[in-house]
C-alpha positions, 0 to 999 in steps of 0.5 A: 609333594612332587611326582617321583616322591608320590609315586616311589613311597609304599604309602600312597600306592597302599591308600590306592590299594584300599580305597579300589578294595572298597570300591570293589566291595561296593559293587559286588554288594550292588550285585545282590541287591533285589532290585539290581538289572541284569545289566547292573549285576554284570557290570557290578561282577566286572567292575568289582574284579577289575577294582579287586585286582587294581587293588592287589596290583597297587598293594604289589607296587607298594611293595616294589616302592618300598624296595626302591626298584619303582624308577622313573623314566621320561617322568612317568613310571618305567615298566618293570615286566619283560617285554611280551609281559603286561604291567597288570599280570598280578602273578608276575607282580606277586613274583616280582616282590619276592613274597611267599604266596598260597596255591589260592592266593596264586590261583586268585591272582591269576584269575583277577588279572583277566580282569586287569589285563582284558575282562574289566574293560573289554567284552572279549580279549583282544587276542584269540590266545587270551580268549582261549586261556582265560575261560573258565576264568570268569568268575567271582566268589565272597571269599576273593575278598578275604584272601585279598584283604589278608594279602594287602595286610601282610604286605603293608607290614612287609612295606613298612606299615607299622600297627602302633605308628603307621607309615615311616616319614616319607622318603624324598 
């Protein structure tokens, strides 16, 4: 299968989406195990936010290849945010695709970007502004998961996940 036929169907950015939400779930797991280090539970706390929130942003992506405004430009994905606006801002994306979200689900999603923009990968934001914005933020709760889970299952339906069938016939 080729590049832009990958990268345009909703089916392998939601495969994503679920294999980063297991993975996810696995770390945050680690995380209360009695013989975990300290060490070990935070990078477990991090890693899992980071994978929970590339898990919504793929499952967001999925959406966006599904209504074809995923393009492709110099063979690689074209940014779709405005200028000053990072690709992993999960409220943007959920904006983006035109869903109806909760309060919590919006509160989530702001909360699981400081990991997918800085939190996941850096120890402090490379902006004093972020560093600023996102305190408070870091935090993690069993229940992100089922609000997550809930969000990528609407939104397999809403890219054209069929229960009975599965996925359409890839789109070339």
């Amino acid at each position: 299968m080729d590049f832009d036929t990958k990268l345009k169907n909703a089916e392998f950015w939601f495969t994503q989406a679920s294999q980063m939400f297991e993975a996810s779930k696995a770390l945050f797991n680690s995380m209360t195990s009695k013989d975990s280090s300290d060490e070990l539970r935070v990078g477990a706390h991090k890693g899992s936010l980071f994978l929970l929130g590339i898990a919504t942003e793929n499952a967001f992506k999925g959406v966006l290849a599904f209504k074809e405004e995923l393009k492709i430009e110099n063979e690689r994905l074209k940014p779709i945010t405005p200028k000053g606006v990072s690709p992993h801002d999960l409220e943007w994306l959920s904006e983006k695709i035109g869903h109806t979200f909760s309060e919590k689900e919006i509160e989530l999603f702001k909360r699981l970007s400081v990991y997918t923009i800085w939190a996941g990968k850096y120890g402090t934001p490379l902006k004093k502004s972020e560093f600023l914005k996102d305190k408070g933020a870091l935090f993690q709760s069993e229940s992100d998961y089922d609000v997550i889970s809930d969000v990528i299952s609407r939104l397999k339906i809403e890219a054209g996940f069929n229960k009975n069938s599965g996925w359409p016939s890839l789109r070339s």
